[in-house]
Structure formats: C-alpha cells, structure tokens
C-alpha positions in Angstrom: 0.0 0.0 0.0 1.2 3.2 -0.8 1.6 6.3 1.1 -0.3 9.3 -0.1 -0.5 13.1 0.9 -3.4 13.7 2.6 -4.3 10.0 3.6 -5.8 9.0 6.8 -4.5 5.3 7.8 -4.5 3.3 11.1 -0.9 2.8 12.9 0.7 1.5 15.8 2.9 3.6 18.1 6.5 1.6 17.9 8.4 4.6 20.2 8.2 7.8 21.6 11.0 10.3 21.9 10.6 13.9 23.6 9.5 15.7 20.2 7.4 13.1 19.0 6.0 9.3 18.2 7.0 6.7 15.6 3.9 5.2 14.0 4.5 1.8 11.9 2.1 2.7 8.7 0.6 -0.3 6.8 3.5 -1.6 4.5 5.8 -1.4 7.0 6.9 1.9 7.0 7.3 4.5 9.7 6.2 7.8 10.3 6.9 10.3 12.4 3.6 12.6 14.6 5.7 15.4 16.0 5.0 16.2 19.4 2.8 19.8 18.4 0.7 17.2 16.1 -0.6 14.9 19.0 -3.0 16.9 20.1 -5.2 20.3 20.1 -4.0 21.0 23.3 -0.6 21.7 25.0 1.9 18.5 24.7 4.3 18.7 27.0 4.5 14.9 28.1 3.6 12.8 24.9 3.5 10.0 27.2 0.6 11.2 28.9 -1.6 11.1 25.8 0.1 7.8 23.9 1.6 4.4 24.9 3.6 2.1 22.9 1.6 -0.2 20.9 -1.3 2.1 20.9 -3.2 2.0 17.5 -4.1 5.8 16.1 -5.2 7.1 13.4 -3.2 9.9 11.5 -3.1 12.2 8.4 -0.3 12.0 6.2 1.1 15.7 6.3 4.2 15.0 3.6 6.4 12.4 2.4 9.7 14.0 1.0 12.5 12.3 -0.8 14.8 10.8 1.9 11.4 8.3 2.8 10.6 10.5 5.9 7.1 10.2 6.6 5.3 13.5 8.2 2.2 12.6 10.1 -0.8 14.0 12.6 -3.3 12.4 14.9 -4.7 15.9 15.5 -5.4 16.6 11.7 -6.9 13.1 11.1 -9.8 13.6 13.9 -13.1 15.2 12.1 -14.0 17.7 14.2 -17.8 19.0 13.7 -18.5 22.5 11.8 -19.7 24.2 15.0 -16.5 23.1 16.9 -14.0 24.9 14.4 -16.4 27.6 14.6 -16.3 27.8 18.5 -12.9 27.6 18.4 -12.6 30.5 15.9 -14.9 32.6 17.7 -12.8 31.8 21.1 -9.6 33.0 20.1 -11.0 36.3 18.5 -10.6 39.5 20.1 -14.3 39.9 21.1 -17.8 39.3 19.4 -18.2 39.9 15.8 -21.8 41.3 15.8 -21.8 43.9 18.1 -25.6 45.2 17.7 -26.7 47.6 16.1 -25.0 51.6 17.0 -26.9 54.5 17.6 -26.0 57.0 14.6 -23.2 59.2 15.6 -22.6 57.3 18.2 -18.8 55.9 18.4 -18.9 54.9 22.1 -18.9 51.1 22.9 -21.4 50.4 25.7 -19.3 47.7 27.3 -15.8 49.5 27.1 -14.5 53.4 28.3 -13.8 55.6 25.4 -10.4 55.4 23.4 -7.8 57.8 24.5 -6.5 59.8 21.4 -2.7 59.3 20.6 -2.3 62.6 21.8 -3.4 62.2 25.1 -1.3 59.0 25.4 1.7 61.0 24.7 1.0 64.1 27.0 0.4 61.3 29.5 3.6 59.3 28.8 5.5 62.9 28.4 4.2 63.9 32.3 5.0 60.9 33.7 8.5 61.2 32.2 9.2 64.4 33.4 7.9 63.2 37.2 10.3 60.4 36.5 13.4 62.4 35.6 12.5 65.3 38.5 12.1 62.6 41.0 15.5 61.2 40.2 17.6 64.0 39.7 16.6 65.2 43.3 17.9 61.8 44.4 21.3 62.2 42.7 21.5 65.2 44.4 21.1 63.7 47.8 23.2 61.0 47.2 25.9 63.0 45.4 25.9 61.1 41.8 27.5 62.5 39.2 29.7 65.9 39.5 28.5 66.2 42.8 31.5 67.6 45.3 34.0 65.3 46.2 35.3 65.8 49.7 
C-alpha cells in the first residue's frame, strides 16, 4: 500500500522520543507525529496522551525524498462544523456582531472611550518628566554624578 499526501490510515505507536511518536504505517513503513501534532491541546508529556503499541489514526502531512514520513493524529480527527467555529470565535478579540449603534454614536457600551494618541503621549511625556525630576533630586542627595567630592 502506498503512502499518499493527505491519507488518513491506522498505525501502531512503535516509540516515543521527547518531540514526537514513531507510527508503523501499513507496508511497513514508519512515520513520524511530531510532538505539536498529537493533540489540540498543550503536549508537554507525549507520554501522557500515547503508549507504545497504541493504535491511532493519522493524516499524512508530507512524504519527502529521503522516505521521511510527516504525520498528525490531531489533523486526522473530524471535528464537527460548530467546533471549528467555536474555536474560531474563542480566540477572537471579542464578538463579531456587536448590535446595532446608535447614529453618531462611536462609544462602545461595554468598554471606556479610546484615548486619542495625543493624550497617550502628553500622558507618557508627564509621567516622564515626574520620572526624571524625581530622580535627579535623588542624585543630588546622594551626590551622583559631578556632585563635590570631599
């Protein structure tokens, strides 16, 4: 049987290294799931989600010249429509249908204004100043730099 991009085919775990799990493929060839293909999740002990001798299911990711054999257990599971959608919608930055505004109206209802780039620098400028007053005063005290020596 031949290997083909894209394929999903049925293995058994022969090892498992810190970056990742040898699968013997049908034919008796071996693959290679790296360790950020096990799972959706954070791997940081493949151990805890794969034994030797464990039969999986994986997706052949590439097969390049040399005979090494790319594979993933996570891209072979069929996850349902609403799942990648949940997902999707989880790692945005906030709701995408936000209601509908009142005209000239630029305020969020959930969130304080924006600050203006202007105000964030006036603000970062004052605080410098402070900053810079607060420790020259100190150098003074302490006698830093050119202070007298005596």
């Amino acid at each position: 049987m031949s290997i083909e991009l894209g394929s999903k085919v049925e293995g058994k775990v022969t090892g498992i290294t810190n970056f990742g799990a040898f699968v013997m493929l049908p034919g008796g060839v071996t693959g290679l799931v790296h360790i950020s293909e096990i799972a959706d999740s954070y791997v940081k002990d493949i151990n805890d989600f794969l034994k030797v001798n464990d039969t999986v299911v994986v997706k052949v990711l590439n097969v390049d010249k040399n005979g090494k054999i790319g594979l993933s257990i996570r891209q072979a599971v069929d996850k349902p429509a609403e799942t990648v959608g949940a997902e999707r919608e989880r790692r945005s930055f906030g709701p995408r249908d936000r209601g509908p505004r009142e005209s000239g109206s630029r305020e969020r209802s959930n969130r304080p204004p924006q600050k203006s780039l202007e105000d964030k620098i006036s603000k970062f400028l004052k605080d410098s100043e402070d900053r810079l007053t607060a420790l020259k005063r100190n150098e003074s005290k302490r006698g830093g730099r050119g202070g007298r020596r005596g």
